[in-house]
C-alpha positions as CSV (number, residue, x, y, z in Angstrom):
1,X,109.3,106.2,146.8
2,X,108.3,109.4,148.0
3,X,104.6,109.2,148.1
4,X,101.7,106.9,146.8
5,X,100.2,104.1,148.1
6,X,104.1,102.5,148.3
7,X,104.6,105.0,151.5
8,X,100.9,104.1,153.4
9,X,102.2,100.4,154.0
10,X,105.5,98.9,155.7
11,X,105.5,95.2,155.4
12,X,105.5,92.9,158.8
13,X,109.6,92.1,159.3
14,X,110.1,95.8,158.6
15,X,107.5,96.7,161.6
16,X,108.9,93.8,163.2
17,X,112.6,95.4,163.6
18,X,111.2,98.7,163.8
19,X,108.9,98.1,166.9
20,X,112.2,95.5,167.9
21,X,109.5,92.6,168.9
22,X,110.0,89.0,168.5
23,X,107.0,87.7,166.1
24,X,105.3,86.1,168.4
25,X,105.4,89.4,170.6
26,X,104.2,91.2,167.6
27,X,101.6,89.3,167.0
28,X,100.6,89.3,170.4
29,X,100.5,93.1,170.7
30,X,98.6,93.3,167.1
31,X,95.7,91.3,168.8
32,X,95.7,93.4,171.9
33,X,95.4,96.4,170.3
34,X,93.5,95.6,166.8
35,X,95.5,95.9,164.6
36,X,95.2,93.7,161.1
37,X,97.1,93.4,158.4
38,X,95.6,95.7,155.0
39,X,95.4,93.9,151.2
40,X,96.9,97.1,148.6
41,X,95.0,98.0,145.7
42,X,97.9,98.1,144.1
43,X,100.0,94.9,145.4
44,X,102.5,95.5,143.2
45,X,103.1,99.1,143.5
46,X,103.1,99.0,147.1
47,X,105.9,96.0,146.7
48,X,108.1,98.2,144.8
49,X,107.8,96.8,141.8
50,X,108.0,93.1,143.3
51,X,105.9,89.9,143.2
52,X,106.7,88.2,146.0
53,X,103.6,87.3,149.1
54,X,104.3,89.3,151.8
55,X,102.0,91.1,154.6
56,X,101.0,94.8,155.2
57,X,100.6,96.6,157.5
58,X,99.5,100.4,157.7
59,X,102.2,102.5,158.5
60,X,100.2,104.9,160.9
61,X,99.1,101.7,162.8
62,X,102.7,100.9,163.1
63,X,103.5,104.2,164.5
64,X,100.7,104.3,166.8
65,X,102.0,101.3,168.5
66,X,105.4,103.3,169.1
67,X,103.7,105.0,172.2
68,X,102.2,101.7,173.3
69,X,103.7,101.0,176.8
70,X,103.5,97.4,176.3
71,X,106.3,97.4,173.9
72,X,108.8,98.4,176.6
73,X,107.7,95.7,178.9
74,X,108.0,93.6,175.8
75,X,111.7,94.8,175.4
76,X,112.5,94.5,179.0
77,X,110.4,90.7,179.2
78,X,113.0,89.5,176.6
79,X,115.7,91.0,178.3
80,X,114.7,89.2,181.4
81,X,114.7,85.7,179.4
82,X,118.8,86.3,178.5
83,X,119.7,87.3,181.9
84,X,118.1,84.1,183.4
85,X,118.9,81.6,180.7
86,X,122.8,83.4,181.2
87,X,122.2,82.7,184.8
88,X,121.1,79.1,184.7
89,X,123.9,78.4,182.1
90,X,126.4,79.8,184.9
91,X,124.8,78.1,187.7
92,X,124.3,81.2,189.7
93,X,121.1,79.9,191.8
94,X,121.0,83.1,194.0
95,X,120.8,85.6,190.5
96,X,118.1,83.1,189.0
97,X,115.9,83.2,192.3
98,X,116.6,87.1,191.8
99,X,115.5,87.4,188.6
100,X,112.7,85.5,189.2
101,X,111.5,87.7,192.0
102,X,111.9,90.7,189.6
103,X,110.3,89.3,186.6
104,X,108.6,92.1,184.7
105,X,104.8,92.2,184.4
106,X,102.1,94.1,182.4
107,X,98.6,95.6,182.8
108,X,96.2,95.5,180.3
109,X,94.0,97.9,182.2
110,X,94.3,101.0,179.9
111,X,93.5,98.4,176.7
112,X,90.5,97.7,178.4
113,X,89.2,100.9,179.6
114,X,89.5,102.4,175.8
115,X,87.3,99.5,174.2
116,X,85.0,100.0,177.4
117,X,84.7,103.3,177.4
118,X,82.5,103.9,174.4
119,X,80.2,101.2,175.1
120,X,80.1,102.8,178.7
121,X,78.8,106.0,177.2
122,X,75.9,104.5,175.7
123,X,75.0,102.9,179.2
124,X,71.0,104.3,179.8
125,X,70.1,105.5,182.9
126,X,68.0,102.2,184.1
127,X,65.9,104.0,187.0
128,X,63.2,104.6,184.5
129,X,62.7,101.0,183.2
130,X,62.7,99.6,186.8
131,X,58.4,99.6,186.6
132,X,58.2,98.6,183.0
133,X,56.3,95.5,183.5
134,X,54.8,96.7,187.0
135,X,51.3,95.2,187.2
136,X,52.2,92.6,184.3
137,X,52.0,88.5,184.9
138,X,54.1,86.5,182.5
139,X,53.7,82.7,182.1
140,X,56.8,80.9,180.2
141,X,56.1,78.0,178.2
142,X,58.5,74.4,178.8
143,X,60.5,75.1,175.4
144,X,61.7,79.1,175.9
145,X,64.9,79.9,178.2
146,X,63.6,80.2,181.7
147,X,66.5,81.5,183.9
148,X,67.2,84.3,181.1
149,X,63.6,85.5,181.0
150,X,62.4,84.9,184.0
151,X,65.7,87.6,185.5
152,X,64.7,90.0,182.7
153,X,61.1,90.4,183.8
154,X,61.8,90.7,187.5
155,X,64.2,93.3,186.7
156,X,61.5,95.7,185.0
157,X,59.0,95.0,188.1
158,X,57.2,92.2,186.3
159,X,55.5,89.0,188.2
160,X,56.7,85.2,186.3
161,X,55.9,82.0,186.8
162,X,56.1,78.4,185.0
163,X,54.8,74.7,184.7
164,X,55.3,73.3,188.9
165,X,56.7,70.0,187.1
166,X,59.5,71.6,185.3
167,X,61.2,74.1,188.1
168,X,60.4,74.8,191.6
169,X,59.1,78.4,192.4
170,X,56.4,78.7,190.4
171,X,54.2,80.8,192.0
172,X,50.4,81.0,189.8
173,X,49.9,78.1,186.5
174,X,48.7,78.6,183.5
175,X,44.9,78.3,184.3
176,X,45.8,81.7,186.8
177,X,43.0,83.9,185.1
178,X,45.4,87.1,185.8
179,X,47.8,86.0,183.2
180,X,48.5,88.9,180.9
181,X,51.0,87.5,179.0
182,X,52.0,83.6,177.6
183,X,56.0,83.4,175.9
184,X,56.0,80.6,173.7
185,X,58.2,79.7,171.4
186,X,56.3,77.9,168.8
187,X,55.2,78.7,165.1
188,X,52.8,81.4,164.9
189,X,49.5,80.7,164.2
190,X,47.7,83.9,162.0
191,X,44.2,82.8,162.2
192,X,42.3,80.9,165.0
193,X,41.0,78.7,162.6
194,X,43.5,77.0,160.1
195,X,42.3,75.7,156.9
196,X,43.2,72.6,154.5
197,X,45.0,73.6,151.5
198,X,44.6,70.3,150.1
199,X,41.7,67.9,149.8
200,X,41.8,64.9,152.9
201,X,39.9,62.3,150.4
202,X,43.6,61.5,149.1
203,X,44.8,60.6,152.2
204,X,42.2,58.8,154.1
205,X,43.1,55.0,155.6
206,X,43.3,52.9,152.6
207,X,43.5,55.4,149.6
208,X,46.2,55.0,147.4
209,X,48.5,58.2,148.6
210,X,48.6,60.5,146.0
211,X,52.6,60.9,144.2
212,X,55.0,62.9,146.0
213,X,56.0,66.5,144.9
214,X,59.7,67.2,145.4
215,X,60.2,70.4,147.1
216,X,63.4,70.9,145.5
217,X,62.7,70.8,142.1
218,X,61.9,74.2,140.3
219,X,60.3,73.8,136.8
220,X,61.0,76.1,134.3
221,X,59.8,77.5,130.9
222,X,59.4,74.6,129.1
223,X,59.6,72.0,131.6
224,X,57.4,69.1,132.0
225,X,54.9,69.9,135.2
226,X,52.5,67.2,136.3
227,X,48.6,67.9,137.2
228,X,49.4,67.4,140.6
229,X,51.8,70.2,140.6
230,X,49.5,72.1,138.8
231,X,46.9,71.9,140.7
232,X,48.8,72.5,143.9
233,X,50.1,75.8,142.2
234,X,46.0,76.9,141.6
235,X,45.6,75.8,145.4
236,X,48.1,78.6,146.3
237,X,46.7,81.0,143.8
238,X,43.7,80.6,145.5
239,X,41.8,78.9,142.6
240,X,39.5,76.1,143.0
241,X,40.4,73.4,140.1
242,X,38.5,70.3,141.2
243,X,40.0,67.2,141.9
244,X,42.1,65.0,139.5
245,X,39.7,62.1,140.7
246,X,36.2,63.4,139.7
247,X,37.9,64.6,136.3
248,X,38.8,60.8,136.0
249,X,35.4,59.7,136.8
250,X,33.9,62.0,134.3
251,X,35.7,60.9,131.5
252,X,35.1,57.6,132.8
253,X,31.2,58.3,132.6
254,X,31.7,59.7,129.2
255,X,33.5,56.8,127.8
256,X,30.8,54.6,129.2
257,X,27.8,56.5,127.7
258,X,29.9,57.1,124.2
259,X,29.8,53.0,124.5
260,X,26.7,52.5,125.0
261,X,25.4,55.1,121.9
262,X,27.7,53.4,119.3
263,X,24.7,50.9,119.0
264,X,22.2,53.5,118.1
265,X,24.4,56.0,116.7
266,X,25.0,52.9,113.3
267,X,21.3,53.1,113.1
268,X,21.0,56.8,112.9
269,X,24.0,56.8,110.4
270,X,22.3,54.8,108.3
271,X,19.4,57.0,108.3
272,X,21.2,60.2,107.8
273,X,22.8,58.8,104.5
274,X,19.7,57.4,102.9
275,X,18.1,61.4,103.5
276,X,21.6,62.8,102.3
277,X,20.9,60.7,99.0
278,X,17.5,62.0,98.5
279,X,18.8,65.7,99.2
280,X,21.6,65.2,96.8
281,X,18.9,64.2,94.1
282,X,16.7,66.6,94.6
283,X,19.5,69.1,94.4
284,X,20.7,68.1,90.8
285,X,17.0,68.3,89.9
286,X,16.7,71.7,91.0
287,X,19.8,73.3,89.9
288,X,20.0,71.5,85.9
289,X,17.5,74.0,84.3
290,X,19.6,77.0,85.8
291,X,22.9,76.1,84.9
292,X,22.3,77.5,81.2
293,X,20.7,80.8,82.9
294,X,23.5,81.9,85.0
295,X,26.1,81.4,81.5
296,X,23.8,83.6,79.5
297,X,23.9,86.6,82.4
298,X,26.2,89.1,82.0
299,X,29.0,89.8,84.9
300,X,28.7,92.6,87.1
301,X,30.4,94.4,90.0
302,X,29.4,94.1,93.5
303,X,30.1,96.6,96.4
304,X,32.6,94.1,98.5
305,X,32.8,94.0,102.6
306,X,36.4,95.7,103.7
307,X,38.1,93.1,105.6
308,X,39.7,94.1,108.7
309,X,43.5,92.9,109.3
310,X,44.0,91.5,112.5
311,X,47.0,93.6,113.7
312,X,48.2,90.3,116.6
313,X,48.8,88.4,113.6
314,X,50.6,91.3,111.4
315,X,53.0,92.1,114.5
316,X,53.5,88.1,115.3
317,X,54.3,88.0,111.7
318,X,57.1,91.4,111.8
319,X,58.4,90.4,114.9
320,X,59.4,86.7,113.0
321,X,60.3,88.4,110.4
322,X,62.8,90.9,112.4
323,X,63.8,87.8,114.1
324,X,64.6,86.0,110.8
325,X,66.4,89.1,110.0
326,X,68.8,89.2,113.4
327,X,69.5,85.4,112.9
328,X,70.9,86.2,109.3
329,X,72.9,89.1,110.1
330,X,74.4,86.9,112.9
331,X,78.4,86.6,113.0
332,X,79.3,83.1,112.8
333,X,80.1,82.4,116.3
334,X,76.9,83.9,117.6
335,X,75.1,81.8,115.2
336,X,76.5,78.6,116.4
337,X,76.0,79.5,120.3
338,X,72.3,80.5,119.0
339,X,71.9,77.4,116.9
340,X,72.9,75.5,120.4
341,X,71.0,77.3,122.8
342,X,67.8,76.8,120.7
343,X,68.6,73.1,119.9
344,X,68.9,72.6,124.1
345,X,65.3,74.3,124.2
346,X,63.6,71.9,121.3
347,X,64.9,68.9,122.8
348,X,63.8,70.5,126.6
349,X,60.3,70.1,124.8
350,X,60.4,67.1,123.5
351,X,61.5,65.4,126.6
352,X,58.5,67.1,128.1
353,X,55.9,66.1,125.4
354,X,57.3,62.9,126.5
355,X,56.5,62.6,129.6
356,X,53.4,64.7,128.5
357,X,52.1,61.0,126.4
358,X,53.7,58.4,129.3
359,X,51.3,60.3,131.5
360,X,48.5,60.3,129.1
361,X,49.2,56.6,128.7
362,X,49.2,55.9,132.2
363,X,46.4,57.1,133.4
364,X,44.3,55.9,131.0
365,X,45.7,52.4,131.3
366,X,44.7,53.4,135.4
367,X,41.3,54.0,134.0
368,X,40.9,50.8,131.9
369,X,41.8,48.8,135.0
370,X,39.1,50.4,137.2
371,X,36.3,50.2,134.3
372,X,37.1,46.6,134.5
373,X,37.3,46.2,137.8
374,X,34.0,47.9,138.1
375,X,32.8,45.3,135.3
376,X,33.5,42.1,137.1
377,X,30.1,40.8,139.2
């Protein structure tokens, strides 16, 4: 392999013997100096036509630890470790208390200085912030970090005090009219005045609490969505739908005057059909002579009103028709996965036509309770 991505990577023993490091001193000098391991594009490529799991390196990062100084101080470290274990396995106390004295050390000064240096460059001259909060008085609330902003605003020139029961040195409190500036850190408030999204009635001291909207559940096309949640959703809109209660009371009203015309309404039924009968009579009185009229007239043709097509219900009725169309011409597997998806989305309805009629029920089982209850002296 001559070139391609098989010559940009060495793997980590080769590096290993190359740079002649333990692993753990490879390691070590990896993390000092950044260095990471790559993933190929091209895994097998790169392992020469092989599958096995090994780790890359890039082979300039390999040769630019070459010139690292720390690898001879590596070199001469674990040179140091065979001379002294030799020397304790002879018993030569004087060469180990030798060895000792000379054991090699390295600086990590020059790492440091490169990673510094670039953040040093970007290092502002601070003389002209020194006076950016000169004439400025700060007042920090009990729940921010005091220490922190208290040294930041001192260092731009600025005055800041606290609560006298939290910290000594306070110096002014919070009713010091020269306070240009309060850090809090609470939830911010918009408007001074904050309004009630929903109505209070339903949660006054002995009201039944009105049921509890899960904030986790997401309805969607199709599902089942109680009043409650619809109303909520015309709260947010910005919509004002009334409450569920007064709607209840109304139909309540309604049902109680619809009771009390059923008495008068048999009366006036009976009235209506006795006038009906004497129409219908007078009617077959009226129209017996010209029966034999209209048969002797002869037909003729009568300028007709054009009626106008309602073009919603001519493109409702292509697009089922195209649709009809695409469902035929359907390969059999795409018909079956259709067939399903549309068999999940009928019974998605049903379930929530439902719930649609147990909530129907329900409340008006609620309602026939309270009209009896309001019944009972």
């Amino acid at each position: 392999y001559e070139r391609g991505s098989a010559t940009n990577y060495i793997t980590r023993n080769k590096a290993r013997k190359k740079l002649q490091l333990s692993l753990a001193d490879f390691r070590r000098l990896c993390i000092l100096k950044g260095i990471y391991p790559h993933e190929p594009k091209h895994k097998k490529k790169v392992n020469k036509g092989s599958t096995a799991a090994r780790t890359f390196y890039l082979i300039k990062d390999i040769r630019f630890l070459l010139h690292e100084p720390i690898v001879n101080k590596f070199r001469e470290y674990k040179v140091f470790v065979r001379k002294l274990r030799k020397a304790y396995g002879k018993s030569e106390w004087n060469t180990v208390e030798r060895l000792k004295d000379n054991k090699p050390n390295y600086k990590l000064d020059h790492i440091k200085l490169a990673s510094l240096s670039a953040s040093l460059a970007r290092v502002v001259v601070p003389e002209k912030h020194k006076k950016l909060f000169e004439g400025l008085k700060f007042f920090l609330n009990r729940e921010v970090p005091r220490e922190a902003l208290a040294f930041v605003i001192r260092s731009f020139g600025g005055n800041v005090s606290w609560d006298k029961s939290l910290c000594i040195g306070a110096t002014y409190d919070v009713t010091d009219s020269g306070i240009t500036h309060q850090i809090v850190d609470r939830p911010g408030q918009q408007t001074p005045v904050i309004g009630r999204c929903s109505g209070v009635s339903d949660y006054f001291p002995g009201v039944q609490l009105p049921p509890h909207l899960s904030p986790f559940v997401s309805e969607k096309e199709g599902d089942y969505m109680p009043p409650e949640k619809l109303q909520l959703l015309a709260l947010q809109r910005g919509e004002h739908p009334g409450n569920l209660n007064e709607s209840e009371e109304e139909d309540e009203e309604e049902d109680d005057e619809g009771d009390g015309d059923k008495e008068g309404g048999k009366e006036e039924e009976e009235e209506e059909d006795k006038e009906a009968g004497s129409e219908r009579e007078e009617e077959a009185r009226l129209t017996a002579p010209e029966e034999p009229r209209m048969e002797q007239k002869k037909p003729r043709v009568m300028a007709g009103t054009v009626k106008l097509e309602d073009k919603q219900r001519l493109a409702q009725e292509e697009e089922s028709e195209a649709k009809r169309l695409a469902i035929m011409m359907m390969k059999k597997r795409e018909k079956y996965l259709y067939n399903k998806i549309m068999f999940g989305k009928r019974r998605k309805i049903r379930e929530a036509n439902k719930l649609v009629e147990k909530r129907k029920a329900h409340d008006e089982a609620a309602r026939s309770e309270k009209k009896a209850k309001k019944a009972r002296p």
